[in-house]
N, C-alpha and C positions, 0 to 999 in steps of 0.2 A: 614489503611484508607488512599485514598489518597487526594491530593486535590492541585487545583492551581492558587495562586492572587501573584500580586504585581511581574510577570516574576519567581514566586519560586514553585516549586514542591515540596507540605510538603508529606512525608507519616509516619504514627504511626505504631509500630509493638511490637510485645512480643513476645520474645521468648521461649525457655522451656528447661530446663537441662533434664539430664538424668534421675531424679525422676519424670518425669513430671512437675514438681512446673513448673506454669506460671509467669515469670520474671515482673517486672516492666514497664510499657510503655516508649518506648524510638519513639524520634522523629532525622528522616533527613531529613534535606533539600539541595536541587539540586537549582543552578539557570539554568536560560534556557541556558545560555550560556554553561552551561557544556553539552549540549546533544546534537547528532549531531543529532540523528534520534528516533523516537517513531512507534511504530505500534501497533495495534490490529487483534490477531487471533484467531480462534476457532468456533465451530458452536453451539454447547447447551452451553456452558458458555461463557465465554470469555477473552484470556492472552492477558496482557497489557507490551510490551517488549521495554525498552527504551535502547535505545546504547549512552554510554556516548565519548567524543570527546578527552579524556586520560582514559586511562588501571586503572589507579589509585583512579578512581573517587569514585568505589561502593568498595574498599579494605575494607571499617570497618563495611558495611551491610552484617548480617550474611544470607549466603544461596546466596549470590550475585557471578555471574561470573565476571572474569576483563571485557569482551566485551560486558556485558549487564546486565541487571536485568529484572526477568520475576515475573509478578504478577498474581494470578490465581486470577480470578473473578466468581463468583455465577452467574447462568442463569439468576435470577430474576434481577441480576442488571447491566446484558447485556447494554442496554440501555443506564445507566446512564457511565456506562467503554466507550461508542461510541463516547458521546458528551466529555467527558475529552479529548480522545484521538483527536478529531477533535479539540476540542481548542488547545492543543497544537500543533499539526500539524500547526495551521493559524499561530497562536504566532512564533514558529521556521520559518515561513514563510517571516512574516515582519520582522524581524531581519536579514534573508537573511541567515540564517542557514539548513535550509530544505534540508533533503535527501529524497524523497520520494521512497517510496517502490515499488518494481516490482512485477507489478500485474499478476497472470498469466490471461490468457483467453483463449478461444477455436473460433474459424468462424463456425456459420452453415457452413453447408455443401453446396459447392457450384460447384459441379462436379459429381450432379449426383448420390452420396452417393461414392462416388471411392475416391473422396480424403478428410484424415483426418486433419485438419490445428489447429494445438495447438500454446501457446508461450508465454511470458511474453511483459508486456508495462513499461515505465517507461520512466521518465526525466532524462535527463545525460546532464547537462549542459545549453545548451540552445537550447538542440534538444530533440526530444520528439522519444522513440525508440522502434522499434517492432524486437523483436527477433524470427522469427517463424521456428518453425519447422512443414513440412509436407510429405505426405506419401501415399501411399494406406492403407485404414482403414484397420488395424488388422495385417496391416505389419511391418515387425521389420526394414525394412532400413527408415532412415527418413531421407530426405534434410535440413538441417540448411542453414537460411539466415538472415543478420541484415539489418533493413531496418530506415533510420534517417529522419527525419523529421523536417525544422522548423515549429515552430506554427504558422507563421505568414503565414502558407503555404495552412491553414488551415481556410476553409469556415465556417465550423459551428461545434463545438465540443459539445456533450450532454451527460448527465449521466442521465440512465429511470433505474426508480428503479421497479423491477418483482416480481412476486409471488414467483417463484424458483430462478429465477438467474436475477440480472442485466445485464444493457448492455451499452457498451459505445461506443457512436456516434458520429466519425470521418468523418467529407468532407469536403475533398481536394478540392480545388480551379482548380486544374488541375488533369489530371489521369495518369499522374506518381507512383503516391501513389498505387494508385488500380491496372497498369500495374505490379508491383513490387511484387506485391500480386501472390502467386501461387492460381488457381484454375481458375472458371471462371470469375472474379473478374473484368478483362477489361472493362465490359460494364455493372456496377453496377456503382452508383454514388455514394454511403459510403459505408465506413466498417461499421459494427454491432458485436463488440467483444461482446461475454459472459463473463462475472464476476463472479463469484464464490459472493453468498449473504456475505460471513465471510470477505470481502473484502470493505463492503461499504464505509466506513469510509477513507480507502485508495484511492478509486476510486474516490467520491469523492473531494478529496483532488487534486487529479491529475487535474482535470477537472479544478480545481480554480488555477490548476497553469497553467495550460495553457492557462487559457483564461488573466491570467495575463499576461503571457509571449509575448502575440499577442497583446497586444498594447503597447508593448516598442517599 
């Protein structure tokens, strides 16, 4: 079980020896400060992965790697793994600790169906980053290009949440942004990333730090 007040991360567990016998409950607690980063993956259930900020942190939790700890969660309480994970994300936020995750996304199609545009977003610092790779659909050579952004660069940033997929809604103030973009992108006035739904809570999260980061 997991659970989080007072900046601490408690979670209960039991283990089981080789007879099966179910051991005693034993409890660890994490302060936020020990964790550099948290995320949530998965689509019918949901894994809750925190990476602590020393190797040494999860060394007495059993089943734990040194670069992380991964928690398997049940479908039904999907939900309640989102809102944990999104609290801690704010908390590692105000503390100025936050690593946020690299989201991957896709572009509609914006050539016609000829070109395929994939790639990951994320913050790095104090610029906000699109790594995209594109191509002819169904073709194996792809172009890699890194494309940085400040926030403050940034007219209106939105996160719409979809029946399939979310999207997050980037516009530029100027079309730099959108010229840098492969495809027809020039004479569009936002991006429209696809999100992967397993990603909300990340995405999310992104979106509150940018819109943090645009009024420093």
């Amino acid at each position: 079980m997991l659970s989080f007040a007072d900046q601490t991360v408690t979670f209960e567990y039991r283990t089981r020896n080789t007879k099966a016998q179910q051991a005693e409950a034993e409890t660890f607690q994490l302060h936020l400060d020990q964790l550099r980063a948290i995320e949530l993956k998965g689509i019918w259930g949901a894994t809750i992965i925190m990476h602590p900020r020393q190797l040494s942190t999860f060394e007495h939790v059993p089943g734990a790697r040194r670069q992380e700890i991964v928690f398997k969660v049940k479908r039904k309480h999907r939900q309640q793994a989102a809102a944990l994970v999104s609290q801690l994300q704010r908390a590692l936020s105000d503390r100025g600790g936050v690593d946020v995750s690299r989201l991957p996304f896709q572009l509609p199609d914006a050539n016609l169906g000829i070109t395929e545009i994939k790639g990951v977003v994320y913050l790095d610092e104090a610029y906000l980053v699109l790594e995209v790779r594109s191509g002819v659909t169904g073709g194996t050579k792809k172009k890699q290009q890194v494309i940085k952004v400040e926030p403050g660069a940034l007219e209106e940033v939105q996160f719409n949440r979809g029946t399939f997929r979310d999207q997050l809604y980037l516009k530029p103030k100027k079309r730099d942004l959108l010229r840098a973009m492969p495809g027809m992108y020039k004479n569009k006035e936002a991006l429209k990333l696809r999100i992967p739904k397993r990603y909300r809570a990340e995405a999310e999260h992104l979106v509150d730090e940018i819109r943090r980061l645009r009024k420093t």
